[in-house]
C-alpha positions as CSV (number, residue, x, y, z in Angstrom):
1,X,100.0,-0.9,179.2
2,X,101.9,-3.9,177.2
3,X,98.4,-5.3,176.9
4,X,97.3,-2.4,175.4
5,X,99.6,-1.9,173.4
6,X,99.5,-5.6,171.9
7,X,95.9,-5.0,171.5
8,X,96.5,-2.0,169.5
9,X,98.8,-3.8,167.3
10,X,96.6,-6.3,166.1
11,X,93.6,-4.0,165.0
12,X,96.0,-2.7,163.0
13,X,97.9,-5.1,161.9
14,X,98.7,-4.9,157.8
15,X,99.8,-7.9,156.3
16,X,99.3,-9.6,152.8
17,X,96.1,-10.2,152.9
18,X,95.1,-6.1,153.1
19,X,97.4,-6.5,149.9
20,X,94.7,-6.6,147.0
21,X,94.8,-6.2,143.3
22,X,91.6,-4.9,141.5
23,X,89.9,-6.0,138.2
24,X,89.7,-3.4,136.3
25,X,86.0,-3.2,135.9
26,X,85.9,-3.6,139.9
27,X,88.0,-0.8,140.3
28,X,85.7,1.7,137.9
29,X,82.8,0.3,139.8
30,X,84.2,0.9,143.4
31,X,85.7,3.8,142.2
32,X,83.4,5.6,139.7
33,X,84.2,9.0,140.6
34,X,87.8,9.0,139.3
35,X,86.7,8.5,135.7
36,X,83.3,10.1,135.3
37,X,82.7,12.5,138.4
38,X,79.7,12.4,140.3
39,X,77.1,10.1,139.7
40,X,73.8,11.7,140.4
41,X,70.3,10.6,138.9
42,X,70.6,12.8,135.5
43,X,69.0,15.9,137.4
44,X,72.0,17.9,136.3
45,X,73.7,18.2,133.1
46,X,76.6,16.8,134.7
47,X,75.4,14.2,136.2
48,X,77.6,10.9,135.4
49,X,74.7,9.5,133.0
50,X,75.3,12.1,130.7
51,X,79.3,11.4,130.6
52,X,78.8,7.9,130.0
53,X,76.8,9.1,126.4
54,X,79.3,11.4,126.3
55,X,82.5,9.3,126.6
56,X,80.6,7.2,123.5
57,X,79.8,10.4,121.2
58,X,83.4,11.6,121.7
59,X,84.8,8.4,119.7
60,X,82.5,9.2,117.3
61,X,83.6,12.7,116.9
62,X,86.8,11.8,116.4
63,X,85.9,9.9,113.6
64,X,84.3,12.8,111.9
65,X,87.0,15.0,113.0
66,X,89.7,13.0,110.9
67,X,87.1,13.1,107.7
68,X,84.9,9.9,108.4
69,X,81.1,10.0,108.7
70,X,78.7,13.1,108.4
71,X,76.0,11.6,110.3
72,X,75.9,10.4,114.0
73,X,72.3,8.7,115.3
74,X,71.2,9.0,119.0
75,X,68.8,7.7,120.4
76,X,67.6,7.6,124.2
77,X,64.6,5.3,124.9
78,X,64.1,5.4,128.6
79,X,67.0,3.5,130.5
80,X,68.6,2.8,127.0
81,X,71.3,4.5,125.0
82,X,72.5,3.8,121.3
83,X,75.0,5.9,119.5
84,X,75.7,4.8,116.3
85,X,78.5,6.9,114.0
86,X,79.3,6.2,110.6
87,X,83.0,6.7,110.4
88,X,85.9,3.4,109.7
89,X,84.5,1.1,112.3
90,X,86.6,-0.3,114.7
91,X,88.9,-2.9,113.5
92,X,87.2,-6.4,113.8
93,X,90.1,-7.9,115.8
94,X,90.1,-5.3,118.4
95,X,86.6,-4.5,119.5
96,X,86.5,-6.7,122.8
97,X,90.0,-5.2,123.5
98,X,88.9,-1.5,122.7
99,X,85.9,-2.1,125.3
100,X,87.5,-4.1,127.7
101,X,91.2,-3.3,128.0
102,X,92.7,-0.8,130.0
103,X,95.1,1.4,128.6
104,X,94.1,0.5,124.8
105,X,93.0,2.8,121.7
106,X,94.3,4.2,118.9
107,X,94.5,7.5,120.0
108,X,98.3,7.4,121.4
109,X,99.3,7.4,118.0
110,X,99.0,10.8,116.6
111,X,98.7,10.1,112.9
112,X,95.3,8.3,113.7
113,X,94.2,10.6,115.8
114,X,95.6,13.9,115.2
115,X,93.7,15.8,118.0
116,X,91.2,13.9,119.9
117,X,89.7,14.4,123.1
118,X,90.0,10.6,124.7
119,X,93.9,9.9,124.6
120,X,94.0,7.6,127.7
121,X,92.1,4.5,127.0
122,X,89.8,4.8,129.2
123,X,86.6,6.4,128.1
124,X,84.4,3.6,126.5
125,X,85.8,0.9,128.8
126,X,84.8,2.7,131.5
127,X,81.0,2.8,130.1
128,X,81.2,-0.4,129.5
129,X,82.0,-1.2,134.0
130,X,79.2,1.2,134.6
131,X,76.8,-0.5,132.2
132,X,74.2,-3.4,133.3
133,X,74.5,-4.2,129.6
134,X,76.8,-3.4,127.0
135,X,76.7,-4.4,123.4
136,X,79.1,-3.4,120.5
137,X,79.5,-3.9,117.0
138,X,81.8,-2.7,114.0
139,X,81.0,-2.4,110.8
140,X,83.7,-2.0,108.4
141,X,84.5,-3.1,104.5
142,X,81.3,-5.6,104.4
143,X,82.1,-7.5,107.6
144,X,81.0,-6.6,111.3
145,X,81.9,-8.1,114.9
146,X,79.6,-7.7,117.6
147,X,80.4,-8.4,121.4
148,X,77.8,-8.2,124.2
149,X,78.8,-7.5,128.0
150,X,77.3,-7.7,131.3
151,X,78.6,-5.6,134.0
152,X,81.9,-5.5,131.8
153,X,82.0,-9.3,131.3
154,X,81.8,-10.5,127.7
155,X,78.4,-12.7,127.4
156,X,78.3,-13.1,124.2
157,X,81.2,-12.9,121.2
158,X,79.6,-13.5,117.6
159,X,82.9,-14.3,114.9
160,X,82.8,-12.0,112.2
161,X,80.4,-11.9,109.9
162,X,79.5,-10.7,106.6
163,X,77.4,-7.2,106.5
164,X,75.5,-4.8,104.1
165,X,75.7,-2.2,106.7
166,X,77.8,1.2,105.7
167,X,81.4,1.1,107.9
168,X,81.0,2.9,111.4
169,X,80.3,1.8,115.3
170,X,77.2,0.9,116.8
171,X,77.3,0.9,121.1
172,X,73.9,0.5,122.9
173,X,74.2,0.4,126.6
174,X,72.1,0.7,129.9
175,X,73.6,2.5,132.8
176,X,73.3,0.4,136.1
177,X,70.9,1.0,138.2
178,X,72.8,-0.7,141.1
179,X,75.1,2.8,140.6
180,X,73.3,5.8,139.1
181,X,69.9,4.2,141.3
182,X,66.5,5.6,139.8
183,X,68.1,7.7,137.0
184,X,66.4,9.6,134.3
185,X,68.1,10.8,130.8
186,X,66.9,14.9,130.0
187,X,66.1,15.6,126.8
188,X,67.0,19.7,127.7
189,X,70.9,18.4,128.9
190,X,71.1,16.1,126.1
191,X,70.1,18.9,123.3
192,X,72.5,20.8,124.6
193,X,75.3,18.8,124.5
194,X,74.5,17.4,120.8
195,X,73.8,21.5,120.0
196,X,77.4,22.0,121.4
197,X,79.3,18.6,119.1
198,X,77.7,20.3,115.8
199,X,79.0,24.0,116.1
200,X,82.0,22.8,116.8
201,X,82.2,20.6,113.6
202,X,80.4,23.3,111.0
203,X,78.7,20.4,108.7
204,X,78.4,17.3,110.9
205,X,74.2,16.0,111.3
206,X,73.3,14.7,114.9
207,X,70.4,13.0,114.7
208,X,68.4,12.8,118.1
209,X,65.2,10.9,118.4
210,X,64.6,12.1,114.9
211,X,65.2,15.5,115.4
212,X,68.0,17.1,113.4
213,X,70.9,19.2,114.7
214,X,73.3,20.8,111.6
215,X,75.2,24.4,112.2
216,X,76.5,26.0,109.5
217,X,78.1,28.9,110.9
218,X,80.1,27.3,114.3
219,X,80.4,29.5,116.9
220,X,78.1,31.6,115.8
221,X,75.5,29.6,115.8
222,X,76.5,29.0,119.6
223,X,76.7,32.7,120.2
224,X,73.5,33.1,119.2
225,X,72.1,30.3,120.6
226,X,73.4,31.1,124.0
227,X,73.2,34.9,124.4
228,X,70.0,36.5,126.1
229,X,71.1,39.8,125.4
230,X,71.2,41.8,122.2
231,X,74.6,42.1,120.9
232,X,76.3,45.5,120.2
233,X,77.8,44.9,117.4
234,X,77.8,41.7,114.6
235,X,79.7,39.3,116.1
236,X,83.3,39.1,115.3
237,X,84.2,35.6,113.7
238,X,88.1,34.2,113.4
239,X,89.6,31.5,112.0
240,X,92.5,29.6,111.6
241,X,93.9,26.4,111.4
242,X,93.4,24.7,115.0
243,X,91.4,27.3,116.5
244,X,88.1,29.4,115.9
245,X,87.4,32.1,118.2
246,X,84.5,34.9,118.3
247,X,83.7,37.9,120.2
248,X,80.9,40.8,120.7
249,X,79.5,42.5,123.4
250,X,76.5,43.4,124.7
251,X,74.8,45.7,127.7
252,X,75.5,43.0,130.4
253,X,77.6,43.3,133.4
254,X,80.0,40.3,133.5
255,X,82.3,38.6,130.9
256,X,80.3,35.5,129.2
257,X,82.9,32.8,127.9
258,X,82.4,29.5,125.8
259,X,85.7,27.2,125.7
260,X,86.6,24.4,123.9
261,X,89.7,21.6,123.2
262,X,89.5,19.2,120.4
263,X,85.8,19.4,121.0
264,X,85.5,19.5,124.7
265,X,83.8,21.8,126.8
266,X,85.9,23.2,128.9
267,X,83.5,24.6,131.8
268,X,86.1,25.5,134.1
269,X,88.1,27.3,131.4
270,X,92.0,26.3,131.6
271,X,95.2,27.9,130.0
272,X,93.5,28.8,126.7
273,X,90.8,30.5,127.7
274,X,93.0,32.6,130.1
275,X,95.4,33.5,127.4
276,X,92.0,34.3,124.9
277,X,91.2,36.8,127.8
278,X,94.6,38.2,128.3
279,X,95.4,38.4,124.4
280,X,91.7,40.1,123.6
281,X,92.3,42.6,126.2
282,X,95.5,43.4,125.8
283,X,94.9,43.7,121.6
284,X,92.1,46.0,122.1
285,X,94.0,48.2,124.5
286,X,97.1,48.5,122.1
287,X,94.2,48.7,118.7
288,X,93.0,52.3,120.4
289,X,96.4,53.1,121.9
290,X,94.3,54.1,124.9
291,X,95.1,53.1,128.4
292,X,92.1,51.4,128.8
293,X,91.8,49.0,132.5
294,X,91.1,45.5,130.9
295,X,88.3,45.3,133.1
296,X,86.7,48.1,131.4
297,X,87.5,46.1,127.9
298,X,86.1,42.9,128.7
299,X,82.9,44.4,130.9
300,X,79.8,42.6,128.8
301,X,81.9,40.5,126.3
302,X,80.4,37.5,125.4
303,X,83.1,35.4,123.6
304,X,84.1,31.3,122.5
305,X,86.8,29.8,121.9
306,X,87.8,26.3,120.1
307,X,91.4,25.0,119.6
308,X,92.6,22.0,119.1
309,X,95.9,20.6,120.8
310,X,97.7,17.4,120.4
311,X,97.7,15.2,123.3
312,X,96.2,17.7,125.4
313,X,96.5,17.3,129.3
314,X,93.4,17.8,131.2
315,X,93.1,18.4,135.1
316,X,90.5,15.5,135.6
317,X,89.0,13.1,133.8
318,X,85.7,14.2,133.0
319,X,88.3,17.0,131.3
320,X,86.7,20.6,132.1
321,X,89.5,22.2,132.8
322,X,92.6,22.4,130.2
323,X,96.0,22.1,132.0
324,X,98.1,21.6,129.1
325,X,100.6,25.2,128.2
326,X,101.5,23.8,124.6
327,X,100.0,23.0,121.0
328,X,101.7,19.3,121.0
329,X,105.1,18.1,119.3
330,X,106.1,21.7,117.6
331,X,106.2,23.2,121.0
332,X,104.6,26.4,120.3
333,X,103.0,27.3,124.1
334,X,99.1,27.8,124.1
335,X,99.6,31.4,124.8
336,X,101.6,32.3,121.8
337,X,99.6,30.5,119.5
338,X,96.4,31.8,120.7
339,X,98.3,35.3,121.5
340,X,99.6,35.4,117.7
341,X,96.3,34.6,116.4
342,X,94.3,37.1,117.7
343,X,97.0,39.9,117.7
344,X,97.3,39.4,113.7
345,X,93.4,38.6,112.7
346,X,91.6,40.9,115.9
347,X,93.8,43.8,114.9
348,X,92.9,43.4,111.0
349,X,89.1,43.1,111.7
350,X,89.0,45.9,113.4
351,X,91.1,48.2,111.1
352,X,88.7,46.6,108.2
353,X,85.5,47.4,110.3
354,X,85.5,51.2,110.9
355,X,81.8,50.9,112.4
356,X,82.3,47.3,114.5
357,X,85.7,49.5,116.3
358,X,83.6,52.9,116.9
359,X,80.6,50.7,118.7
360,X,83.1,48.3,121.1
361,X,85.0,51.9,121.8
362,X,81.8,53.5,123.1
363,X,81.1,50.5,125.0
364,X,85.0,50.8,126.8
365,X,84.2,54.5,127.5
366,X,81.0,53.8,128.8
367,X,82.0,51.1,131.1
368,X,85.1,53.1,132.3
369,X,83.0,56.1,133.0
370,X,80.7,53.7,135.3
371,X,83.5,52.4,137.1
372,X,84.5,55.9,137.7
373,X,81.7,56.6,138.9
374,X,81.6,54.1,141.6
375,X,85.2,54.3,142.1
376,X,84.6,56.3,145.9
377,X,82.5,53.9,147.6
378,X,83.8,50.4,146.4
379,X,86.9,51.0,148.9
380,X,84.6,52.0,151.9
381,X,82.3,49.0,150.5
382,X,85.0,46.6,150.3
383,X,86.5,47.1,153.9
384,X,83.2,47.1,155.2
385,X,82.6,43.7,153.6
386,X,85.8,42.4,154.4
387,X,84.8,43.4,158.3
388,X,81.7,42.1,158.4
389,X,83.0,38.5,157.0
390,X,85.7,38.9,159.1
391,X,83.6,39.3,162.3
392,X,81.3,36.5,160.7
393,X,78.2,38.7,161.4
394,X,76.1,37.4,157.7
395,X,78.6,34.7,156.8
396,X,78.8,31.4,158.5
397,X,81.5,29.9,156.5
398,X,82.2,26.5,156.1
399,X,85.8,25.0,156.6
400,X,86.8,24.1,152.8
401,X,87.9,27.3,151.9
402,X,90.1,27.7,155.4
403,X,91.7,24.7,154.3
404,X,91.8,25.7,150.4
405,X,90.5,22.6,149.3
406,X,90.3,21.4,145.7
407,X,89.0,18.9,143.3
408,X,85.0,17.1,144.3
409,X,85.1,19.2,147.5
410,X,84.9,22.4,145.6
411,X,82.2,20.5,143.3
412,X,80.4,19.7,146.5
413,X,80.6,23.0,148.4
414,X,77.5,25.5,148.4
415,X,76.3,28.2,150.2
416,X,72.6,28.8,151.5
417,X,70.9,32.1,150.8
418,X,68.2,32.5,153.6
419,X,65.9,35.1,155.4
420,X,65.8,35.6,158.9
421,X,67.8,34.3,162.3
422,X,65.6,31.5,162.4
423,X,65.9,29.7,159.0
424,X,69.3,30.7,159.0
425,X,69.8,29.2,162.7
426,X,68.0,25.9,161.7
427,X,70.3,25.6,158.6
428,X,73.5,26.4,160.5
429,X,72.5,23.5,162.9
430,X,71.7,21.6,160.0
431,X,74.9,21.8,157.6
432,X,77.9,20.0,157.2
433,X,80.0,22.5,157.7
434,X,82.8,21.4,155.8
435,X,81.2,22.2,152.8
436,X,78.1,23.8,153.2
437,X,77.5,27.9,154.2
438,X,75.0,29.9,155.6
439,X,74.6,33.6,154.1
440,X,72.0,35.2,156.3
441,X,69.5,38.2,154.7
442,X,68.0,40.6,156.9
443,X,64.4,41.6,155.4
444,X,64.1,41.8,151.8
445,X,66.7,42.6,149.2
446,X,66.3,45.9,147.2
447,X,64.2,45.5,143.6
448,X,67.6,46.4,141.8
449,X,66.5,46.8,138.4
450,X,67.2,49.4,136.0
451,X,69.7,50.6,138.8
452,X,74.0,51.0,138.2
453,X,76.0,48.3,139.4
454,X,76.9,51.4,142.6
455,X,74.1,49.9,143.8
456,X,76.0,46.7,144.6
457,X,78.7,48.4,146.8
458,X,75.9,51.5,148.4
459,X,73.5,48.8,149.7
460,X,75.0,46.6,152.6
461,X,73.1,43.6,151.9
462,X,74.4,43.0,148.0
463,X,77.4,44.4,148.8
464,X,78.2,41.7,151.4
465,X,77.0,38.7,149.3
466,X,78.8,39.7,146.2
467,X,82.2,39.6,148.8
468,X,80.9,36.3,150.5
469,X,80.9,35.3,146.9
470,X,83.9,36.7,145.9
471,X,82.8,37.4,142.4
472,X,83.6,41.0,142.1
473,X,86.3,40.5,139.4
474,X,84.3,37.5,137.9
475,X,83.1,33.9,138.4
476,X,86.9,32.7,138.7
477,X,87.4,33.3,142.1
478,X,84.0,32.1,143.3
479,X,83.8,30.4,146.7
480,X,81.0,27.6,146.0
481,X,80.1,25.6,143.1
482,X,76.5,25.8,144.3
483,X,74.3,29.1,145.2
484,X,71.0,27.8,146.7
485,X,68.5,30.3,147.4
486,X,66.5,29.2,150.7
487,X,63.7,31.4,151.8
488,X,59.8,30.1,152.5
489,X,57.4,27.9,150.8
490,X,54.8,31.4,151.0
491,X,54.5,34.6,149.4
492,X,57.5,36.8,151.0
493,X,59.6,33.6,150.7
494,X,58.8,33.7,147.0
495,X,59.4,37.4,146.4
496,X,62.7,37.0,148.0
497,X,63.8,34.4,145.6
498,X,62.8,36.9,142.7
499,X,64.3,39.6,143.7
500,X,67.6,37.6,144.5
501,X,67.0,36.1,141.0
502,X,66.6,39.6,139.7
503,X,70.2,40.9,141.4
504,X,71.8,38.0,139.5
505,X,70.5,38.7,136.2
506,X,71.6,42.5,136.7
507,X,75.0,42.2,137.7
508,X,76.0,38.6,137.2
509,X,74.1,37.0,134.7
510,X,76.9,34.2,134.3
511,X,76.4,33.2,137.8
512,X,72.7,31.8,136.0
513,X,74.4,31.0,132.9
514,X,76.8,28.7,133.9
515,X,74.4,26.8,136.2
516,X,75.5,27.5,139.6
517,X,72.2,29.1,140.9
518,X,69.4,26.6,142.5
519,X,66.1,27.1,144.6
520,X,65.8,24.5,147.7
521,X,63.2,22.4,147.7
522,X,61.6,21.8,151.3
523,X,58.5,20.0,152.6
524,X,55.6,21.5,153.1
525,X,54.0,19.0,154.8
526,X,55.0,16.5,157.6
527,X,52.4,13.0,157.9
528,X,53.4,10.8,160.5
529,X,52.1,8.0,163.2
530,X,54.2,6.3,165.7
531,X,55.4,4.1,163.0
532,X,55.8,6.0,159.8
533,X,57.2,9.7,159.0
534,X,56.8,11.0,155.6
535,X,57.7,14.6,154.6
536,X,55.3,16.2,151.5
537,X,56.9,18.2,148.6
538,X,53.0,18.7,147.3
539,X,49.8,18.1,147.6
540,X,49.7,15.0,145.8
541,X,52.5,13.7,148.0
542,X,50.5,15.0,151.1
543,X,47.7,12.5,149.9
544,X,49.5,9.8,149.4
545,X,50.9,9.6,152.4
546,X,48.0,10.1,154.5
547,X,47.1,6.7,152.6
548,X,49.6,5.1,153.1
549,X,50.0,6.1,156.9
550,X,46.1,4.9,157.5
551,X,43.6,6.2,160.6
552,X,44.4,9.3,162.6
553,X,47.4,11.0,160.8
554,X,49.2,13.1,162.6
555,X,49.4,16.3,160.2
556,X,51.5,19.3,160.3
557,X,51.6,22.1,157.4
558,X,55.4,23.4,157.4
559,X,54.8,27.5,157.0
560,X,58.7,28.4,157.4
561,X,62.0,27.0,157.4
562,X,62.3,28.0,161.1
563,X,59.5,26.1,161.9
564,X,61.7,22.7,160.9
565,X,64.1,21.5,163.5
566,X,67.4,21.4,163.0
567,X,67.3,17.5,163.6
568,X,64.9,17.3,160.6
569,X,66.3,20.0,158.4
570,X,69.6,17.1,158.2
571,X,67.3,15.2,155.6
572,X,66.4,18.2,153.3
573,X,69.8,19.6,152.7
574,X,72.0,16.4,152.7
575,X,73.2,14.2,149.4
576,X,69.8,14.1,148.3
577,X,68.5,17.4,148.7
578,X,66.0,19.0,146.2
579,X,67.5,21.6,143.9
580,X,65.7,23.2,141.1
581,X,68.1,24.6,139.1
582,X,67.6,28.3,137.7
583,X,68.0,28.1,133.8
584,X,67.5,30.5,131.1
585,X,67.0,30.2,127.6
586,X,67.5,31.5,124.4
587,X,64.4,32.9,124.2
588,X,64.5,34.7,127.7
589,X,65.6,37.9,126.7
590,X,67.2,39.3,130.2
591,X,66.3,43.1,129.4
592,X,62.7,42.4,128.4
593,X,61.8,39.7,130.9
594,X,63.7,41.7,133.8
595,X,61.1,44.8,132.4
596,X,58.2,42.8,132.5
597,X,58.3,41.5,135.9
598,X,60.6,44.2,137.9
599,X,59.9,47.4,135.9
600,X,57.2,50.1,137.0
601,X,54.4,48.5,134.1
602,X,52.5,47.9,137.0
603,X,49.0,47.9,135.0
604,X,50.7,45.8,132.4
605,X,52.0,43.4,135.3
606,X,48.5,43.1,136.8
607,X,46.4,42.9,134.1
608,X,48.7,39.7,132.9
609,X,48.6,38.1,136.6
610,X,44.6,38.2,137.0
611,X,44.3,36.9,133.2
612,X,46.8,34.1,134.0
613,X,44.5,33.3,137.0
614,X,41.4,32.7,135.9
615,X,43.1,31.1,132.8
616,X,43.7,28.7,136.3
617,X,40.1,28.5,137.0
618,X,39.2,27.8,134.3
619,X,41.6,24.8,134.4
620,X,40.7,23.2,137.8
């Protein structure tokens, strides 16, 4: 035993050489998740390729947010980035400090920076560790200083030099390959965000690639960007000094929300979008002098908010969530500012707008009288899907929420939406079931459009998912940051995904919205010898392997997920799954599409399928 036990203490023995002290490019590199999230190959919008551009625009925004340069240049070549601003430059004797040093930037000082997003110092230097190749220069007052990096080591340091270049920044960098791997920039994700910097700064020109983003009208322009519905009424537009808020609604189930701090989007909401949906509510309600449920108030708003907060404290550092319950030095708490606000100006609009108040009333009464209306089978409904979870009879939970984990485990949990006992048996054998749950279907889900939101609580196979969910008051308390349809590569695997698709967009378009919706990508073929496996996605991939694999193949054609073993499902749904994300558009009108595909045109709807096909002949 005292052999043992002197064993013992010298695997674990912790001396002063397990004592060590980071640079602090090696710690961003070993530790890239604390200061951009997850890596990823650019696939999703927020995938850590994307904050590095974004990190970079947001010093530039600041510049045009404190009155320096209208015009911002983008361009993504491939692998290569360059952001170029046009506000005061950075000052020549600190641009290999700004990039390179911890902890350094002008933003601690408020007078600089009144409200900017990037008060830590970490942003740009952090780009700069997670770069192959870095390379900065500042123009300002006829002079410029450029400094090139490698992996966050200075290369090259030019001494200032005279310039005719107008004053601003220039940064041109290439993400690492030996980090992000084979990555690939999005032209989709990075419209977005550009569309997203210019109606937040009504007047600021983002040029990308050579195409031109300029709002006029802020939020809006966002509004109606964003929305796939018609609204009910004009949209209601407020604002003040340090925030901009506005508000309509429209014949969607749901509540649709927009935040933003100091130019951030705040996906995940925080403390100021809570108290925009607390004071909304609560200033309607009091407006009618009706005792109207808030729920009934907010059902189909679709709402944004901006503010802007001095030092504002976020709850990570890619900064989606606001944590911070006050405007900055004065003290005045984020919930009476915003409270105040909307109160005085909401209250005025809607005494000024006889018409806007008698549309958003009907709207209340209609929603109440639904809920009514459904009032005597959501108890029964919610007991029985409380039961069935409880007995675990659809739901095979995973352990992150028994534990009520936080943080990149919630980022990383998801829950698989499949057909049958089989699929659903190789999946469950499959997962990690930490993070990843099984929600089994039993046939095919009812076509639920053009039905009442009853339907969700009458029919035992929505009304189960929606509590596995747990979005029945809204996307706040949802369980999983990913919702990954999994049914077969054939016909009835597809018409499941559209009708589960078509449930969403009913009664919870946000769910689609807010990108938390995905279709699994499995093989459907498997070409193998004794040597060499590979799995198919296509047909092309299908032929290339049988090249690659040479003389007699051994092929097998992958009809269902239950025909996959469990031991081979581990590759499809592990860190490098493929998941097609389910988007929408502007231009996808919900209503009309939803008509087109679901509704009872069914001459319409065939006519357009056999012209579409031999449109495909004609084609091949």
């Amino acid at each position: 035993m005292d052999e043992l036990n002197s064993t013992t203490q010298q695997q674990t023995a912790y001396n002063d050489d397990d004592i060590k002290t980071l640079d602090w490019m090696e710690h961003i590199r070993r530790r890239p998740g604390m200061y951009i999230g997850k890596l990823g190959d650019g696939s999703y919008a927020d995938d850590g390729i994307y904050v590095l551009l974004k990190e970079v625009l947001d010093n530039s925004i600041d510049e045009y947010m404190m009155g320096y340069g209208k015009t911002i240049e983008v361009i993504v070549e491939e692998e290569t980035v360059t952001v170029r601003d046009f506000g005061r430059g950075v000052p020549l004797g600190k641009v290999v400090d700004v990039s390179s040093r911890m902890n350094t930037g002008a933003k601690y000082d408020s007078k600089a920076f009144k409200k900017s997003v990037g008060l830590n110092g970490v942003g740009i230097k952090a780009v700069n560790a997670l770069s192959s190749y870095f390379l900065i220069t500042s123009y300002r007052d006829g002079e410029c200083k450029r400094v090139e990096y490698n992996k966050a080591v200075v290369t090259e340091e030019d001494e200032i030099k005279p310039t005719d270049e107008p004053n601003g920044t220039s940064v041109f960098f290439i993400p690492d390959k030996e980090i992000f791997k084979e990555y690939h920039y999005k032209d989709e994700f990075i419209e977005s965000l550009l569309k997203n910097y210019v109606f937040l700064n009504s007047g600021l020109t983002i040029v990308y690639n050579r195409k031109k983003f300029h709002s006029r009208n802020g939020l809006v322009d966002l509004l109606n960007e964003n929305m796939t519905t018609e609204p009910l009424y004009p949209i209601i537009h407020l604002k003040g000094e340090d925030i901009e808020l506005v508000i309509t609604h429209s014949n969607q189930y749901g509540e649709e929300y927009y935040s933003f701090v100091n130019g951030q989007h705040t996906t995940q909401g925080g403390t100021h979008l809570s108290a925009f949906r607390e004071a909304t509510g609560r200033v309607i309600k009091e407006y009618y002098n009706k005792n109207f449920e808030y729920s009934d108030i907010r059902a189909g708003i679709v709402a944004a908010i901006s503010i802007k907060v001095e030092e504002p404290v976020f709850e990570s550092q890619t900064k989606t969530k606001l944590g911070s319950k006050d405007m900055g030095p004065n003290g005045v708490s984020v919930a009476k500012f915003i409270g105040d606000f909307i109160k005085k100006e909401l209250d005025n609009y809607l005494h000024k707008n006889l018409e806007t108040s008698d549309i958003l009333l009907h709207k209340i009464l209609d929603s109440e009288k639904e809920r009514k209306a459904i009032a005597g089978v959501t108890k029964l409904a919610r007991e029985r899907a409380k039961k069935s979870n409880l007995h675990n009879k659809k739901l095979r939970d995973c352990r992150i929420h028994l534990n009520d984990a936080k943080g990149d485990q919630k980022e990383d949990s998801c829950i698989f939406i499949t057909e049958g006992d089989s699929a659903s048996g190789s999946i469950t054998k499959s997962r990690d079931p930490n993070l990843q749950a099984v929600f089994s279907l039993r046939g095919k889900p009812l076509n639920c459009y053009g039905l009442t939101k009853k339907i969700v609580y009458e029919n035992e196979e929505f009304n189960l998912l929606q509590a596995a969910l747990n979005i029945e008051e809204g996307l706040e308390g949802l369980r999983y940051n990913k919702v990954i349809i999994a049914t077969d590569a054939d016909v009835d695997g597809m018409h499941i995904r559209l009708l589960l698709i078509t449930f969403f967009l009913q009664f919870f378009p946000d769910l689609i919205k807010r990108n938390h919706v995905y279709i699994l990508q499995t093989p459907l073929f498997r070409v193998r010898n004794k040597q060499k496996t590979y799995y198919c996605y296509s047909e092309e991939e299908r032929l290339a392997a049988i090249e690659a694999v040479g003389k007699n193949p051994e092929i097998t054609r992958f009809k269902g997920l239950g025909e996959i073993s469990p031991d081979e499902f581990k590759h499809f749904i592990g860190k490098d799954m493929r998941l097609d994300p389910v988007t929408m558009k502007k231009e996808d009108l919900v209503k009309e599409m939803l008509e087109f595909y679901m509704g009872k045109n069914t001459m319409e709807r065939q006519n357009f399928i056999i012209e579409n096909l031999v449109v495909e002949e004609e084609i091949v």
